[in-house]
N, CA, C and O atoms as CSV, one atom per row, in Angstrom:
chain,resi,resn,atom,element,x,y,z
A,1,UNK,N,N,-148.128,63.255,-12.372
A,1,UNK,CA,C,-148.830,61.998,-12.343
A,1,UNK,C,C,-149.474,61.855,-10.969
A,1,UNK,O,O,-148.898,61.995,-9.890
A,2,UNK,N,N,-150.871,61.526,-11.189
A,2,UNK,CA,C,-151.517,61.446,-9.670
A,2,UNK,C,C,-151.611,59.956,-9.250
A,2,UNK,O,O,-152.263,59.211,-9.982
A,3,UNK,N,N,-151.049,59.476,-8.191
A,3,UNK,CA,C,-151.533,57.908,-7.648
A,3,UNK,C,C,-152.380,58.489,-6.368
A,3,UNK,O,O,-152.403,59.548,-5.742
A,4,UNK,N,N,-153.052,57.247,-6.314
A,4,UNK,CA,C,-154.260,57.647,-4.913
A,4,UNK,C,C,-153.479,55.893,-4.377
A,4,UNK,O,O,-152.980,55.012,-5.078
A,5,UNK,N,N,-153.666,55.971,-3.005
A,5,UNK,CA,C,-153.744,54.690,-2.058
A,5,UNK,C,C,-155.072,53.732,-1.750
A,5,UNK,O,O,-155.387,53.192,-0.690
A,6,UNK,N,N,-155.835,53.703,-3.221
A,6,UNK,CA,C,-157.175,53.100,-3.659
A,6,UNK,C,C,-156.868,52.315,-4.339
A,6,UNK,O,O,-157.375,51.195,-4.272
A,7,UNK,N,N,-155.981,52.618,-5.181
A,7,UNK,CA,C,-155.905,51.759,-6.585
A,7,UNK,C,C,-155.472,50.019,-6.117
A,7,UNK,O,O,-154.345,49.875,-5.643
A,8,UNK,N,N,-156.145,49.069,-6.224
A,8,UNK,CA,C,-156.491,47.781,-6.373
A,8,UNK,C,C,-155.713,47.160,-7.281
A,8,UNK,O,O,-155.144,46.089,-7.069
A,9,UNK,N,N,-155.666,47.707,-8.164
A,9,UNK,CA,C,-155.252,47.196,-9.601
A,9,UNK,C,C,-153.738,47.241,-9.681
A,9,UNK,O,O,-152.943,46.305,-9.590
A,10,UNK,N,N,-153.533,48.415,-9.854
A,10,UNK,CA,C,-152.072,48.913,-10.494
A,10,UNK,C,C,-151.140,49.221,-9.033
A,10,UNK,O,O,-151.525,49.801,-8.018
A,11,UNK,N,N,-150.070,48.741,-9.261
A,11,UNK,CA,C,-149.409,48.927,-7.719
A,11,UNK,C,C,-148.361,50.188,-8.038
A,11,UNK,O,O,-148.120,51.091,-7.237
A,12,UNK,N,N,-147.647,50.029,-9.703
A,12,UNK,CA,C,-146.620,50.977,-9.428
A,12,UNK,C,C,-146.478,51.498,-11.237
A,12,UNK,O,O,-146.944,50.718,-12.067
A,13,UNK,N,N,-145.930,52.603,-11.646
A,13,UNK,CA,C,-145.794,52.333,-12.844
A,13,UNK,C,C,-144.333,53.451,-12.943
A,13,UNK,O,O,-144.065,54.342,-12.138
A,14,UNK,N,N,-143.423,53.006,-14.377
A,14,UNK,CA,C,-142.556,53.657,-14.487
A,14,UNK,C,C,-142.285,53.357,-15.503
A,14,UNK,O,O,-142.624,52.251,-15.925
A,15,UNK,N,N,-141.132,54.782,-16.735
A,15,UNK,CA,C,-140.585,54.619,-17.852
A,15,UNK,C,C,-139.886,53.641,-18.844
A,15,UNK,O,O,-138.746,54.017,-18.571
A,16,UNK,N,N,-139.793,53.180,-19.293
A,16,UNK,CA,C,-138.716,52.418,-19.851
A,16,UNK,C,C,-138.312,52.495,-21.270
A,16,UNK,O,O,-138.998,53.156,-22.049
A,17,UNK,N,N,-137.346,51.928,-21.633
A,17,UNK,CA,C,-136.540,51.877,-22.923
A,17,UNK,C,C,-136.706,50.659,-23.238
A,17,UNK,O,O,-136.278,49.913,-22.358
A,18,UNK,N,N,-137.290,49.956,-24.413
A,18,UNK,CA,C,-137.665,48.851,-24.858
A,18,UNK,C,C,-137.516,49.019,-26.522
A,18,UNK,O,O,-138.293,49.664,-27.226
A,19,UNK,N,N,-136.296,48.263,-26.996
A,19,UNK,CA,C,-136.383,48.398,-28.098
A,19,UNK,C,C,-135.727,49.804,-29.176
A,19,UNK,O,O,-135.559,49.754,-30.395
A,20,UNK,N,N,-135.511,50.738,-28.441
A,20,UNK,CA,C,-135.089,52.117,-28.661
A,20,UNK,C,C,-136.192,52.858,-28.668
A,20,UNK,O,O,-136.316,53.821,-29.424
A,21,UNK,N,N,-137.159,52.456,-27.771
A,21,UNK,CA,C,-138.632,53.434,-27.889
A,21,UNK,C,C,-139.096,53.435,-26.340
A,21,UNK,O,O,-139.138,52.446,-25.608
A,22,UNK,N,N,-139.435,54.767,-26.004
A,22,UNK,CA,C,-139.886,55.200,-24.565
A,22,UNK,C,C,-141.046,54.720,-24.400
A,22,UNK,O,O,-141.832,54.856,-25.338
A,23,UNK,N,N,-141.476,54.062,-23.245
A,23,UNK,CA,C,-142.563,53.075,-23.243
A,23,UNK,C,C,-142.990,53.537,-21.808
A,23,UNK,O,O,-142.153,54.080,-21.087
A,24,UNK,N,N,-144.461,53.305,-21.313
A,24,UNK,CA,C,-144.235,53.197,-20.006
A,24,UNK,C,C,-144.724,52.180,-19.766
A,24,UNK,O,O,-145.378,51.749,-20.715
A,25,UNK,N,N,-144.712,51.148,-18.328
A,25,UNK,CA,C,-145.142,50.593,-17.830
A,25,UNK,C,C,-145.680,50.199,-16.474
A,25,UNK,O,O,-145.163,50.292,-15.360
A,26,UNK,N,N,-147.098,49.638,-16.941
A,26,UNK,CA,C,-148.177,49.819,-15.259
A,26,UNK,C,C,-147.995,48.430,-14.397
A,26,UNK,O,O,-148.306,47.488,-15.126
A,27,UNK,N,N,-147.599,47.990,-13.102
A,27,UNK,CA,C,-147.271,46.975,-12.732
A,27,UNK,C,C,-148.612,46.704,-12.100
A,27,UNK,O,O,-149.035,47.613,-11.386
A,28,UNK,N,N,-149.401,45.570,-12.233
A,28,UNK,CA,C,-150.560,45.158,-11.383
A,28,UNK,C,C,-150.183,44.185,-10.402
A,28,UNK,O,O,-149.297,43.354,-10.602
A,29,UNK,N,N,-150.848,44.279,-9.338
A,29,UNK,CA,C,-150.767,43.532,-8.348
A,29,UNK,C,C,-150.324,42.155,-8.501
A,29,UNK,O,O,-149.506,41.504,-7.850
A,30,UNK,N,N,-151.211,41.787,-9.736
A,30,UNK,CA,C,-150.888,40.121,-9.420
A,30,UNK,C,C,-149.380,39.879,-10.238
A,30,UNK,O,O,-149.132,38.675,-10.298
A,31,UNK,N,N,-148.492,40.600,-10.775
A,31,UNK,CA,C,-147.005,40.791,-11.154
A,31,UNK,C,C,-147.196,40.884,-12.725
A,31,UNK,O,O,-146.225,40.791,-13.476
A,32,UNK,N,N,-148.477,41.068,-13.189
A,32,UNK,CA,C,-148.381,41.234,-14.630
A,32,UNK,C,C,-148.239,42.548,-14.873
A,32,UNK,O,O,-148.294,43.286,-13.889
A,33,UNK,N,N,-148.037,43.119,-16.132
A,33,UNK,CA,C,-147.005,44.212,-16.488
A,33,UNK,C,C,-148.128,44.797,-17.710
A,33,UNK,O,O,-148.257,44.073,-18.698
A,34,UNK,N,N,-148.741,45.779,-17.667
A,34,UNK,CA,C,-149.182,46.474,-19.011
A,34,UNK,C,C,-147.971,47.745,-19.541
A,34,UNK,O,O,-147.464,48.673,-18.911
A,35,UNK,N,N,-147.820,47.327,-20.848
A,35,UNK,CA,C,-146.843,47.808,-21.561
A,35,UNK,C,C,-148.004,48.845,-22.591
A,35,UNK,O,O,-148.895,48.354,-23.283
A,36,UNK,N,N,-147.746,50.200,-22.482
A,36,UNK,CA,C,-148.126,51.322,-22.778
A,36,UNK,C,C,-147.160,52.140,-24.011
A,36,UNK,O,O,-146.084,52.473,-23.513
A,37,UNK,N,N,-147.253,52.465,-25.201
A,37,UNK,CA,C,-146.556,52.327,-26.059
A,37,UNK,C,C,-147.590,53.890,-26.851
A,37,UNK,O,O,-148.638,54.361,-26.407
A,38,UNK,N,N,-146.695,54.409,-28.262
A,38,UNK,CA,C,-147.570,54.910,-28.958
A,38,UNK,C,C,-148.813,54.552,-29.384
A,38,UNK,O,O,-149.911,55.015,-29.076
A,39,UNK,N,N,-148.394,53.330,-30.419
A,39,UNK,CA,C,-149.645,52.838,-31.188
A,39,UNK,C,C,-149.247,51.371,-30.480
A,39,UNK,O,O,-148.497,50.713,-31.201
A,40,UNK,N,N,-149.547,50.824,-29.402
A,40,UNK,CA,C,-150.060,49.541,-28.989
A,40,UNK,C,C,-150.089,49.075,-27.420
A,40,UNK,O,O,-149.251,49.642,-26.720
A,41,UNK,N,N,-150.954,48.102,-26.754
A,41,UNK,CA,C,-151.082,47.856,-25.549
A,41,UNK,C,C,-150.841,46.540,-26.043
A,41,UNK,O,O,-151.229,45.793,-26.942
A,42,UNK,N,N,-150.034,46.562,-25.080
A,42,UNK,CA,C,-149.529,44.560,-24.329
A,42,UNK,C,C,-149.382,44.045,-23.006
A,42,UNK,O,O,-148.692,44.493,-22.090
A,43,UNK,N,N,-149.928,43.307,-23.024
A,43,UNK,CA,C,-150.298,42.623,-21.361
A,43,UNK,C,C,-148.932,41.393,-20.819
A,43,UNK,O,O,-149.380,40.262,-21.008
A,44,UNK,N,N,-148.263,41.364,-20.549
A,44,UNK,CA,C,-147.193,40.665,-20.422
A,44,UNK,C,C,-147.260,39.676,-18.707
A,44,UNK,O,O,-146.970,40.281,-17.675
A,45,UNK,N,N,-147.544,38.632,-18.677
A,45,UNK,CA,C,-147.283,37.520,-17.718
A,45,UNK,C,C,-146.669,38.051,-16.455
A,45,UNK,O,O,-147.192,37.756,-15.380
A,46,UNK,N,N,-145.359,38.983,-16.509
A,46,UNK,CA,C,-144.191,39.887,-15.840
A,46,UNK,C,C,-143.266,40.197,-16.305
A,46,UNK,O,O,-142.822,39.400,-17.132
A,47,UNK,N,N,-142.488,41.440,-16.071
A,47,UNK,CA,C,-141.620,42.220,-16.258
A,47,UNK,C,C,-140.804,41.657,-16.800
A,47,UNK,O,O,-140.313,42.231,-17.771
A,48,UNK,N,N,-140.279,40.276,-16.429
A,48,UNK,CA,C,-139.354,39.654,-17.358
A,48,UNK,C,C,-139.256,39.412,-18.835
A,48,UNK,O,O,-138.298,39.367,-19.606
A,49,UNK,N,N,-140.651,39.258,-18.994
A,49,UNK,CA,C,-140.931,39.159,-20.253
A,49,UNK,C,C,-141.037,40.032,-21.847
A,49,UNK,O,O,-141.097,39.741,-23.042
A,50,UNK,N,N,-141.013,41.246,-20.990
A,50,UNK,CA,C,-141.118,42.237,-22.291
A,50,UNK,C,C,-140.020,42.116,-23.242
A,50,UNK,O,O,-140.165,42.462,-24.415
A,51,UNK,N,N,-138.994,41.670,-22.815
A,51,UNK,CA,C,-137.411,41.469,-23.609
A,51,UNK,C,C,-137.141,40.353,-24.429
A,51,UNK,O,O,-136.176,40.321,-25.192
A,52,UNK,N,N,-138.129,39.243,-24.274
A,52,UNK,CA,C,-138.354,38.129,-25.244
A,52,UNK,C,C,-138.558,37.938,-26.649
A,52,UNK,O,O,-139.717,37.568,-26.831
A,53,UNK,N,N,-138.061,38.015,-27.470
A,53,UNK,CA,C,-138.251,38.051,-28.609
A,53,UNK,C,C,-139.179,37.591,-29.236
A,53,UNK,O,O,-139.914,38.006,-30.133
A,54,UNK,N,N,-139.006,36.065,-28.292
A,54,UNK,CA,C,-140.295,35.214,-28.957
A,54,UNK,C,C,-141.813,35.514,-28.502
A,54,UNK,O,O,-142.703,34.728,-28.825
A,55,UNK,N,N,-141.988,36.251,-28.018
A,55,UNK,CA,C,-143.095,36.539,-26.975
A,55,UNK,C,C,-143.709,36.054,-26.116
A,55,UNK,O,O,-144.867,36.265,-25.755
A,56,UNK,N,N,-142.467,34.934,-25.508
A,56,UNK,CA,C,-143.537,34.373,-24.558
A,56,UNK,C,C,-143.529,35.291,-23.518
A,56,UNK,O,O,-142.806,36.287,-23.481
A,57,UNK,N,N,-144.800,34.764,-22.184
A,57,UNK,CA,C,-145.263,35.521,-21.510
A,57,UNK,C,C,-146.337,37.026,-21.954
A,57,UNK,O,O,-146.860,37.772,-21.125
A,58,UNK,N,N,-146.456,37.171,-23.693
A,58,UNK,CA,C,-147.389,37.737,-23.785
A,58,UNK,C,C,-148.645,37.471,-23.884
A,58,UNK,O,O,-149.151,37.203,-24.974
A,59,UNK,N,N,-149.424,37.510,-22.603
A,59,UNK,CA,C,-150.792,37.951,-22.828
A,59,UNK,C,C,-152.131,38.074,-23.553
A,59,UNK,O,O,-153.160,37.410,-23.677
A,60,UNK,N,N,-151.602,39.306,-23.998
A,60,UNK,CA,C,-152.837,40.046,-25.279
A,60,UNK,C,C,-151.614,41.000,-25.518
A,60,UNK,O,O,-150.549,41.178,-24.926
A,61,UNK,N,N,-152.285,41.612,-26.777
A,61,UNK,CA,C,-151.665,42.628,-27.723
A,61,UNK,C,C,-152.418,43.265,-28.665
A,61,UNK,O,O,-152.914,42.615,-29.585
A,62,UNK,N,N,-152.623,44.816,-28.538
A,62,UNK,CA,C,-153.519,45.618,-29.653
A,62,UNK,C,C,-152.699,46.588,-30.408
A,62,UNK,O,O,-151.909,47.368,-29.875
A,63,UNK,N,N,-152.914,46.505,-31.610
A,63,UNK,CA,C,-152.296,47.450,-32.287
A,63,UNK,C,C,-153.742,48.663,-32.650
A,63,UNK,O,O,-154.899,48.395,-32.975
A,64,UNK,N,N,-153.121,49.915,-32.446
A,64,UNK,CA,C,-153.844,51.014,-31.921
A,64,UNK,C,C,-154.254,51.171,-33.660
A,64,UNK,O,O,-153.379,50.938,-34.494
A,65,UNK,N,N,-155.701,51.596,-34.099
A,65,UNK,CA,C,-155.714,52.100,-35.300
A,65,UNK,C,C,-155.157,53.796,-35.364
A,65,UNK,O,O,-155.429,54.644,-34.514
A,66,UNK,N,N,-154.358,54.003,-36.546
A,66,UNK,CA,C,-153.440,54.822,-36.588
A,66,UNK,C,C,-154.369,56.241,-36.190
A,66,UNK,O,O,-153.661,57.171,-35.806
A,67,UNK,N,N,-155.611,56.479,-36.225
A,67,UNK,CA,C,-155.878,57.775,-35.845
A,67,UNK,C,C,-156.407,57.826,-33.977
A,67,UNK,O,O,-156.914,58.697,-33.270
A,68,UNK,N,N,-156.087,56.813,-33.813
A,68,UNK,CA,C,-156.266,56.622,-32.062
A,68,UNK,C,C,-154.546,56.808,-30.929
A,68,UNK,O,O,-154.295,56.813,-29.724
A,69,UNK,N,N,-153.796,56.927,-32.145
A,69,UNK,CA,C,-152.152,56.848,-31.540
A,69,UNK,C,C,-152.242,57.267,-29.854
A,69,UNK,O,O,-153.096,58.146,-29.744
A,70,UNK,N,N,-151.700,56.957,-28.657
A,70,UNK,CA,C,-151.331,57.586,-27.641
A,70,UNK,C,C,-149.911,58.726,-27.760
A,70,UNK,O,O,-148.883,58.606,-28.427
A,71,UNK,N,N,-150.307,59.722,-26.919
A,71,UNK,CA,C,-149.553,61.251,-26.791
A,71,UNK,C,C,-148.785,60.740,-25.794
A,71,UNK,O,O,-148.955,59.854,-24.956
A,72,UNK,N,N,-147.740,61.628,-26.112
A,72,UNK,CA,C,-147.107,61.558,-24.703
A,72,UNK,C,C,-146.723,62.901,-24.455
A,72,UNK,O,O,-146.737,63.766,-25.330
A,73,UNK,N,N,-146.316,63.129,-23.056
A,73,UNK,CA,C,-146.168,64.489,-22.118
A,73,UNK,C,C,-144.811,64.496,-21.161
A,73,UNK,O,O,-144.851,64.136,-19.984
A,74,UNK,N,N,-143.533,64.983,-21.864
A,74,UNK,CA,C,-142.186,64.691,-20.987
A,74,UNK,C,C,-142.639,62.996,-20.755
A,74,UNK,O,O,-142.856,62.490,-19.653
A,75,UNK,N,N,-142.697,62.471,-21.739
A,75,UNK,CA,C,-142.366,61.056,-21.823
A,75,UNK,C,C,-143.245,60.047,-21.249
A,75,UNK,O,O,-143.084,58.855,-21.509
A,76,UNK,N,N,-144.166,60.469,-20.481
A,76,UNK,CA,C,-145.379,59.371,-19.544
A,76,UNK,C,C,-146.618,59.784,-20.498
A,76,UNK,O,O,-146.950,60.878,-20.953
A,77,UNK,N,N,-147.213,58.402,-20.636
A,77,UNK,CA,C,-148.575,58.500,-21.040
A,77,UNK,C,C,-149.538,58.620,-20.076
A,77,UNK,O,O,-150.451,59.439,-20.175
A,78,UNK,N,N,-149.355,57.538,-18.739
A,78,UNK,CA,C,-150.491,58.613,-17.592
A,78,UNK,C,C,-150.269,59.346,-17.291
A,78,UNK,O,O,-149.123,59.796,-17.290
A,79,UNK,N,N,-151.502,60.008,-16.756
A,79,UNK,CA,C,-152.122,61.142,-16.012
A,79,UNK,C,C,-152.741,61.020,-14.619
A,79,UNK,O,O,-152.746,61.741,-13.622
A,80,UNK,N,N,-153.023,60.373,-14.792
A,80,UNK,CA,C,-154.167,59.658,-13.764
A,80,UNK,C,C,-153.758,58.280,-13.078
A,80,UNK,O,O,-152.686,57.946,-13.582
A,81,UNK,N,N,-154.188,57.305,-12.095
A,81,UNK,CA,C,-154.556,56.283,-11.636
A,81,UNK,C,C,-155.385,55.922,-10.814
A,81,UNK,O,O,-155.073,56.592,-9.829
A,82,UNK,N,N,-156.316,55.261,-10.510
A,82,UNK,CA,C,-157.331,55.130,-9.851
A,82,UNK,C,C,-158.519,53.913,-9.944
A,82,UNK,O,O,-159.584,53.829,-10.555
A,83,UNK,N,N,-157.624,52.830,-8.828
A,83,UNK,CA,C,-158.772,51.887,-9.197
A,83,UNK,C,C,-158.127,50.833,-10.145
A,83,UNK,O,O,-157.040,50.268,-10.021
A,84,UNK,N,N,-159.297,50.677,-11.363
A,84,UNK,CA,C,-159.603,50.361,-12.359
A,84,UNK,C,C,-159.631,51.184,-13.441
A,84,UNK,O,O,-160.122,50.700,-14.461
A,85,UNK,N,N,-159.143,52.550,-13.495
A,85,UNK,CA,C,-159.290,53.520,-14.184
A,85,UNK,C,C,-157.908,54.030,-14.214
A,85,UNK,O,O,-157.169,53.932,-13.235
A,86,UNK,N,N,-157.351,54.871,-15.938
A,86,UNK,CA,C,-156.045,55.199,-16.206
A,86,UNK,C,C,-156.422,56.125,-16.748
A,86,UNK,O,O,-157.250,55.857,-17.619
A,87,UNK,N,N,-156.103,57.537,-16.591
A,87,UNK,CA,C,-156.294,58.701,-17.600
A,87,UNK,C,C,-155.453,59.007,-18.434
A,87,UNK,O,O,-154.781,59.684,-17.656
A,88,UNK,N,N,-154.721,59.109,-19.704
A,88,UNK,CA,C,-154.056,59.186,-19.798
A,88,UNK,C,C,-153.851,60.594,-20.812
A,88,UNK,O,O,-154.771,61.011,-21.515
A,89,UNK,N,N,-152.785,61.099,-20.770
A,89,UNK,CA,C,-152.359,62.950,-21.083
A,89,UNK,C,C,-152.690,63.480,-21.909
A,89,UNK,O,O,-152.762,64.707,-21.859
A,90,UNK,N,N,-153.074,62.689,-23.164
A,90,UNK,CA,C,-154.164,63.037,-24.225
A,90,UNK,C,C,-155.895,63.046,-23.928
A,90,UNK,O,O,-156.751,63.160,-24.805
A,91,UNK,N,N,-156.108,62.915,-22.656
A,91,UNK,CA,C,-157.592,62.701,-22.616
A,91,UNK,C,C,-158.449,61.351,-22.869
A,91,UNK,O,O,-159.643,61.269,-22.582
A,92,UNK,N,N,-157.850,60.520,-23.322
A,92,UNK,CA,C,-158.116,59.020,-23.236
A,92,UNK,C,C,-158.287,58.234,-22.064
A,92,UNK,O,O,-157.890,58.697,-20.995
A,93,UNK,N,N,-159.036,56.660,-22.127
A,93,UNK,CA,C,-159.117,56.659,-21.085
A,93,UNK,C,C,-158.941,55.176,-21.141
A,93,UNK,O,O,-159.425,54.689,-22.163
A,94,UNK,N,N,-158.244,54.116,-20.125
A,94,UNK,CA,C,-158.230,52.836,-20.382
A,94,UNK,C,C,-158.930,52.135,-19.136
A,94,UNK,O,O,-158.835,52.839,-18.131
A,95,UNK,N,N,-159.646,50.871,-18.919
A,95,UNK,CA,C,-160.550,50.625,-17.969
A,95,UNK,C,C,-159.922,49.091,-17.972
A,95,UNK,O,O,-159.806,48.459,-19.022
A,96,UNK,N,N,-159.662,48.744,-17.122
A,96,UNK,CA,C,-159.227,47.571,-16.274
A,96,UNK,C,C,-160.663,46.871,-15.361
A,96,UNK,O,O,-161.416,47.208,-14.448
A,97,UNK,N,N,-160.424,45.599,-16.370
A,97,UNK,CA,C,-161.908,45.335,-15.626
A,97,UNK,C,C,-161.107,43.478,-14.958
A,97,UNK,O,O,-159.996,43.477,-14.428
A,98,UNK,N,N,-161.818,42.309,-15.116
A,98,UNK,CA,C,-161.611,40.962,-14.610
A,98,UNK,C,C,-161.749,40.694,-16.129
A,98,UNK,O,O,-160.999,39.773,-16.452
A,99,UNK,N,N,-162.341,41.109,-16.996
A,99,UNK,CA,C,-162.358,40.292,-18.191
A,99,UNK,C,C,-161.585,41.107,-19.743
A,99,UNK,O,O,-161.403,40.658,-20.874
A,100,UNK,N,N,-161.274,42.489,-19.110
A,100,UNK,CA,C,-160.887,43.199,-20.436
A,100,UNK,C,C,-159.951,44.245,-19.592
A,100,UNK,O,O,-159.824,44.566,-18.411
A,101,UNK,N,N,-159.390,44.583,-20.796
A,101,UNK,CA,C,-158.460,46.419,-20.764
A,101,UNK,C,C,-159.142,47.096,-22.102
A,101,UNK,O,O,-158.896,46.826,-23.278
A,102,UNK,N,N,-160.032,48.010,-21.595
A,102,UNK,CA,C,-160.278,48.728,-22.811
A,102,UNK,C,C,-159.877,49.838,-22.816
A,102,UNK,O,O,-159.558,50.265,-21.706
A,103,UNK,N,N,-159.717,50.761,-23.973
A,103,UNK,CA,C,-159.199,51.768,-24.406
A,103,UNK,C,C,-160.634,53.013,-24.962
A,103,UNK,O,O,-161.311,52.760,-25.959
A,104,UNK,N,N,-160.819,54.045,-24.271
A,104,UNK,CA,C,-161.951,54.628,-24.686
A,104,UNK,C,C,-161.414,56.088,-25.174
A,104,UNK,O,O,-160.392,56.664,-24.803
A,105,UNK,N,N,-162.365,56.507,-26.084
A,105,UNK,CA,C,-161.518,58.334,-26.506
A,105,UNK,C,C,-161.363,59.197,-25.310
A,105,UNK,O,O,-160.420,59.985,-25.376
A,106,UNK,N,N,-162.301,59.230,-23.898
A,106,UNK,CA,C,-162.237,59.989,-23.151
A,106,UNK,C,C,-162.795,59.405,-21.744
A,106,UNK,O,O,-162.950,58.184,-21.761
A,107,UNK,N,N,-163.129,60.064,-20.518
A,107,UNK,CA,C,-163.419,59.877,-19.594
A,107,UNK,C,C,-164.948,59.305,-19.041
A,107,UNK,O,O,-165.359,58.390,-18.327
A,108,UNK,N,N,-165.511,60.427,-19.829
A,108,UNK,CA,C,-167.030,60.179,-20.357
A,108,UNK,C,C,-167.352,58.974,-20.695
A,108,UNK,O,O,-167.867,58.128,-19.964
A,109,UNK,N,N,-166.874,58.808,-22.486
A,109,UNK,CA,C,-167.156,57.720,-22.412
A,109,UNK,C,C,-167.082,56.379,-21.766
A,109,UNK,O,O,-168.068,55.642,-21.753
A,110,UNK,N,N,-165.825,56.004,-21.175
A,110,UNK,CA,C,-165.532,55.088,-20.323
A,110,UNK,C,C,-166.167,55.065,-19.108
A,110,UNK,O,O,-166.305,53.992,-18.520
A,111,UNK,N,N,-166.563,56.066,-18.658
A,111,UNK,CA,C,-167.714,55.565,-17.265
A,111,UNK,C,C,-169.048,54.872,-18.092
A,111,UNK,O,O,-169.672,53.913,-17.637
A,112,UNK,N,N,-169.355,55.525,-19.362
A,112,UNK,CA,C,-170.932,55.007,-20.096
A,112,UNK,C,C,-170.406,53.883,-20.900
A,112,UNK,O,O,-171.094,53.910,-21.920
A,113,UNK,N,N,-169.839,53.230,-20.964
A,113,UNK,CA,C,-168.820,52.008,-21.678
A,113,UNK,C,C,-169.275,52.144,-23.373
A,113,UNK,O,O,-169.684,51.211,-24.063
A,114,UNK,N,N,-169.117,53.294,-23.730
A,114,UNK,CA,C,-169.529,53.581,-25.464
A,114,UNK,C,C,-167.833,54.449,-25.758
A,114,UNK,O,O,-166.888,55.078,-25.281
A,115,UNK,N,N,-168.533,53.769,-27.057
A,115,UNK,CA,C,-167.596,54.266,-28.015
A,115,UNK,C,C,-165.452,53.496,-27.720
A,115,UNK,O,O,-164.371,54.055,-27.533
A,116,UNK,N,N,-165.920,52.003,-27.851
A,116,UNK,CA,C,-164.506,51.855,-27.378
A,116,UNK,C,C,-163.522,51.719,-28.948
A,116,UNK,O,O,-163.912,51.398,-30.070
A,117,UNK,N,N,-162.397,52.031,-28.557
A,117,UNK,CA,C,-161.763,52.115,-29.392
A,117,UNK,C,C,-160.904,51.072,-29.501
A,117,UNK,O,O,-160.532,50.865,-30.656
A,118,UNK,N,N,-160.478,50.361,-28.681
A,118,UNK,CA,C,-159.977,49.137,-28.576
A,118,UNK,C,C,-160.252,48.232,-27.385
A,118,UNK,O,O,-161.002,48.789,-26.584
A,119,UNK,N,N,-159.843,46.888,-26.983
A,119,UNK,CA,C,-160.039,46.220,-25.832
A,119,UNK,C,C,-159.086,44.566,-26.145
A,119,UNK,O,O,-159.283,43.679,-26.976
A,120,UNK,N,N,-157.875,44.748,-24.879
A,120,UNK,CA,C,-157.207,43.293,-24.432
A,120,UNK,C,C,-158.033,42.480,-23.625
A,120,UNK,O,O,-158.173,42.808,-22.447
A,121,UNK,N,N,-158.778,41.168,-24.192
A,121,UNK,CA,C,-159.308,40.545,-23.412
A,121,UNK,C,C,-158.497,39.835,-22.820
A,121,UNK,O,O,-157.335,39.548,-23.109
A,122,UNK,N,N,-159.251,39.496,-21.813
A,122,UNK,CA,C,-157.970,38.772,-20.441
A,122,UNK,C,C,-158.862,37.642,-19.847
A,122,UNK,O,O,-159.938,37.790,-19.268
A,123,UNK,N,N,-158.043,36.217,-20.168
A,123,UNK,CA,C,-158.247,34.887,-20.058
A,123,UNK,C,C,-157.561,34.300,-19.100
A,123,UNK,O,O,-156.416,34.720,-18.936
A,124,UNK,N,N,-157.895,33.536,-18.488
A,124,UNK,CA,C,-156.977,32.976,-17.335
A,124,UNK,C,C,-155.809,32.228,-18.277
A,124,UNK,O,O,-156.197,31.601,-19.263
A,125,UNK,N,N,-154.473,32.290,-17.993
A,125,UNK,CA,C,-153.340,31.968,-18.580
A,125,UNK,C,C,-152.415,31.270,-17.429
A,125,UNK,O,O,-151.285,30.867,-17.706
């Protein structure tokens, strides 16, 4: 896993067990938590929150269409960090912007903002 001392966004990220399923998660600066999963992204308020049943403190939430699933590699879905930018081990790519988290098939596309495959919009909460 590569971190650079650029990244703005994401301060730290690490494994977890949620539910009986290996998850990872990206911590952003301002203490909110992106929860990285097979088939889904969730934006969570903070760390505290992923364990809530009821969901508070969630965010946004996408359920991945089943032929977009995320891979995993000895258990981490990134690859990459940088910025506003997440590579992740299948070649996918997720983009952290002020108004969205989108999910693109590759690198390419996500610099040319085509072809998205999903996107958490993000509202002041």
């Amino acid at each position: 896993m590569i971190f650079t001392d650029s990244s703005d966004i994401i301060v730290s990220s690490q494994l977890a067990s949620v539910r009986g399923q290996t998850v990872e998660l990206l911590y952003f600066r301002n203490e909110q938590v992106l929860m990285l999963t097979t088939s889904t992204l969730c934006l969570y308020r903070h760390e505290r929150f992923i364990a809530d049943e009821l969901g508070n403190g969630l965010l946004a939430y996408v359920k991945l269409p089943a032929e977009h699933l995320l891979a995993q590699h000895q258990d981490h879905f990134v690859a990459e960090l940088q910025a506003g930018y997440v590579g992740l081990v299948d070649g996918k790519a997720l983009l952290i912007t002020p108004v969205a988290i989108q999910l693109f098939p590759n690198k390419t596309d996500a610099l040319y903002n085509r072809d998205e495959i999903c996107r958490l919009n993000l509202s002041e909460k």
